[in-house]
N, C-alpha and C positions, 0 to 999 in steps of 0.2 A: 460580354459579347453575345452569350445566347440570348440575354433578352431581347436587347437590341434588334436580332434576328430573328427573336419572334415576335415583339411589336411588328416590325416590318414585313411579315406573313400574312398579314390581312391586306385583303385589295383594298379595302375603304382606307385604311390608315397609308398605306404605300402613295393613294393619290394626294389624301391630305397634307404627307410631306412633299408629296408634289408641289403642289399648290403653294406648301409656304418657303421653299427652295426658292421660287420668284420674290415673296415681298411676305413680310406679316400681314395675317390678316384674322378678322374677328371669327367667331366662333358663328354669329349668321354668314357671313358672307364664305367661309370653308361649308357649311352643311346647302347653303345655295349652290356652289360650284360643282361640291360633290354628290348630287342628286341624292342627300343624306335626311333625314330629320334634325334638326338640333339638341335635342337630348342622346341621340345616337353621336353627334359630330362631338359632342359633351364628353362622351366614354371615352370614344376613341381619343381623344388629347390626353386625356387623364392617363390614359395607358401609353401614350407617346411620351408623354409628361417622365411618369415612371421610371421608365430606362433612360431616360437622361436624354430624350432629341430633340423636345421642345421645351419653349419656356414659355410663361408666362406673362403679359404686363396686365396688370389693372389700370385702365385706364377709365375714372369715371365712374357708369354705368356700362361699360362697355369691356371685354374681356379681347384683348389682342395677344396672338400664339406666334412665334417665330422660331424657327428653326435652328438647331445648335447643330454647327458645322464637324465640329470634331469629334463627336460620337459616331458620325456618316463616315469622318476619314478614315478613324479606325477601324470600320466595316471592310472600307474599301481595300484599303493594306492587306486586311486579312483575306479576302476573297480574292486579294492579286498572287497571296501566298499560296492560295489552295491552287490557283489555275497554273502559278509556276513547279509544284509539286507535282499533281495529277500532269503536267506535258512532263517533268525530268521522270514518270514513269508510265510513261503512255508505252514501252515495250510488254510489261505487262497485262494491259490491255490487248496487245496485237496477240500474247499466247492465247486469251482466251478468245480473242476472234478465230485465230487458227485451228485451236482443238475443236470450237462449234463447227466451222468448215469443214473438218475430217469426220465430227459424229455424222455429219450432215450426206456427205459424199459415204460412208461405210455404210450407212442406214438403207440406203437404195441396193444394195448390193448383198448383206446379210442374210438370203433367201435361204441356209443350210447348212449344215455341222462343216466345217473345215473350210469355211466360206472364203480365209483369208489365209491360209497355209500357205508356206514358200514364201509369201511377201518378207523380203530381207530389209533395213536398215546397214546405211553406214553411216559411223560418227568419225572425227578426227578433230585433235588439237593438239597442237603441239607448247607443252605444258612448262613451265620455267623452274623445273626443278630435278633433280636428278634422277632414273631410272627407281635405284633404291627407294629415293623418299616415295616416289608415284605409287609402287609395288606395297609399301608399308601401310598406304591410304585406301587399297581396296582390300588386306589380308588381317588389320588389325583391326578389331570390333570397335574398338572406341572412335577410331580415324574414318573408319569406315561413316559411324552412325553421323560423325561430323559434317556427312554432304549427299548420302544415298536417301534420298525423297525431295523433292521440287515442293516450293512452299506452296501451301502454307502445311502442309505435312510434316509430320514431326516421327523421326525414326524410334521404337521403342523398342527391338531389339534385332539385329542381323548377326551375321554369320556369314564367311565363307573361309572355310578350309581350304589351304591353298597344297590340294596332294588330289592325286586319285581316287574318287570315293566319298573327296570331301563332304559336308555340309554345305547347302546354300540357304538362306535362310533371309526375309527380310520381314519384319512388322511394323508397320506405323500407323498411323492414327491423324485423321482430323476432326474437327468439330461435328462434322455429321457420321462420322463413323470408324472404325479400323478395321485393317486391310492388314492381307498374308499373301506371302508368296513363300515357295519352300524347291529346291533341289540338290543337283548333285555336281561337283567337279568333275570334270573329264579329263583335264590334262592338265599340269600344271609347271611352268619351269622358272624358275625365281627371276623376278623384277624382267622375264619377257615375253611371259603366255601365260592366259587362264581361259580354260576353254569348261564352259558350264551351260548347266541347263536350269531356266527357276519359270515356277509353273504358276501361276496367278488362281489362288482361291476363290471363289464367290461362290457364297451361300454354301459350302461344303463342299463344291467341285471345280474341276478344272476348268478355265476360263478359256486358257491358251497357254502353251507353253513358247517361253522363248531362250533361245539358242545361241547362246552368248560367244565369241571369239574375239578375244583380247589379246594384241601384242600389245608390247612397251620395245620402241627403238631410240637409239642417240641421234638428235638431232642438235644443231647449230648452237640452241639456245638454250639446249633441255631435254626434253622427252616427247616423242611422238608415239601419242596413242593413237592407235586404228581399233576401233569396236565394229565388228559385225556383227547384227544381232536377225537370227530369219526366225520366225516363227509357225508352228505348228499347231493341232490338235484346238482349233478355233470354234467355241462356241459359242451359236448362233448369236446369245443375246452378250455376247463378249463384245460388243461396237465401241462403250464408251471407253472399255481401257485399252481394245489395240488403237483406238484413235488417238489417244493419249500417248503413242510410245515417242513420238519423235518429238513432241513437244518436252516430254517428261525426260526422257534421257538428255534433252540438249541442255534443260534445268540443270538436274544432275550434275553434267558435265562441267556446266559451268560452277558449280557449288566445288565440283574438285578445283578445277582452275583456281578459285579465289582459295582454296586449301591451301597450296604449292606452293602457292603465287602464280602471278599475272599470268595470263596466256593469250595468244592468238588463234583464232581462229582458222585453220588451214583449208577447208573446206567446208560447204555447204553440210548438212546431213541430209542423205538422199533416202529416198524412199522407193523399193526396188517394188511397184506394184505390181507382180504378176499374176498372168489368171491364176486365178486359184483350182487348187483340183475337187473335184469332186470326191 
């Protein structure tokens, strides 16, 4: 398939299977059609030849090339494959149109240290698995690393101690680099509150800190989470991760969901933009 693909990279050879898609035709009358030379029209068959899309007849003194259909279907199959892949994940797509949106929208407004302080989030879903299991998924390291980072992020080591005083702790890594964040528990009451704070590193300092408050309630089907997340202590050039946060934590959320299992979605996450203080 890659040759195929790349035979078919050249605009002179793409028109020549043009050309013989209609009828066979000789090797002058494709370099006539195709405004080509005929030692050039010469290559390019040879290299169509090659990957298996044209053939050959001798005829004579005369060389006639015709086109082999079924190297084209299997092209076509497979680029029906890639357009039905890339639409079953065009959601993907919409996060990074959204996060550009919000770099985009924060960037005009980043004029000064605490630029974006106060601005709160809220998250909600209500999750198909019991109180317990939910509470076990954000307090055990291993359950934990299983869904705290949005791909392509890979968690490489967290932490939160689920007591007063605890540890919060989250490390992960992608291809262009890794990333820390680190704080503390503030409250904590088994499988129904975790109230914490984790502070986003970059380059040695504090980015932003955000202010985490997490119930777990019984709901119908399972468990309803409510995350309030407001954050504080916003540096200037902190645009590209607080723009990240609603994208990032709805990732998250959803990596918990398929954790649990299934969930619905109860609500939008809102983004509570308020002026910021000075």
């Amino acid at each position: 398939m890659e040759r195929i693909a790349s035979a078919l990279g050249d605009a002179a050879r793409w028109r020549i299977v043009e050309l013989l898609a209609e009828r066979p035709r000789s090797v002058g009358e494709l370099a006539e059609l195709a405004g080509l030379r005929q030692p050039q029209t010469t290559k390019h068959l040879q290299t169509l030849a090659r990957a298996g899309l044209v053939t050959v007849f001798p005829l004579g003194q005369r060389r006639v090339y015709a086109v082999e259909a079924a190297p084209l279907a299997a092209l076509g199959r497979r680029l029906r494959e890639l357009a039905r892949t890339t639409e079953a994940h065009a959601g993907d797509r919409d996060v990074i149109t959204r996060y550009l949106a919000a770099v985009e929208a924060d960037s005009t407004i980043a004029d000064r240290e605490r630029w974006a302080d106060g601005r709160a989030f809220t998250f909600e879903r209500v999750l198909a698995a019991p109180r317990d299991v939910v509470w076990r998924h954000w307090t055990d390291p291993g359950l934990l690393a299983s869904w705290w980072a949005p791909p392509p992020l890979t968690v490489t080591d967290c932490v939160l101690e689920p007591r007063p005083g605890g540890r919060v702790v989250l490390d992960y890594r992608d291809p262009e680099g890794r990333y820390h964040a680190e704080g503390r528990v503030h409250a904590a009451a088994e499988a129904e509150r975790l109230v914490f704070d984790l502070s986003v590193i970059e380059a040695g300092t504090v980015a932003f800190t955000g202010h985490h408050d997490l119930t777990l309630t019984d709901a119908e089907s399972g468990t309803r989470l409510l995350l309030v997340l407001r954050i504080t202590g916003t540096a200037v050039d902190a645009v590209p991760s607080v723009a990240g946060i609603e994208t990032g934590w709805t990732q998250v959320l959803d990596n918990l969901a398929d954790a649990v299992g299934a969930s619905r979605r109860t609500t939008a996450p809102s983004d509570d933009r308020r002026e910021a203080q000075p």
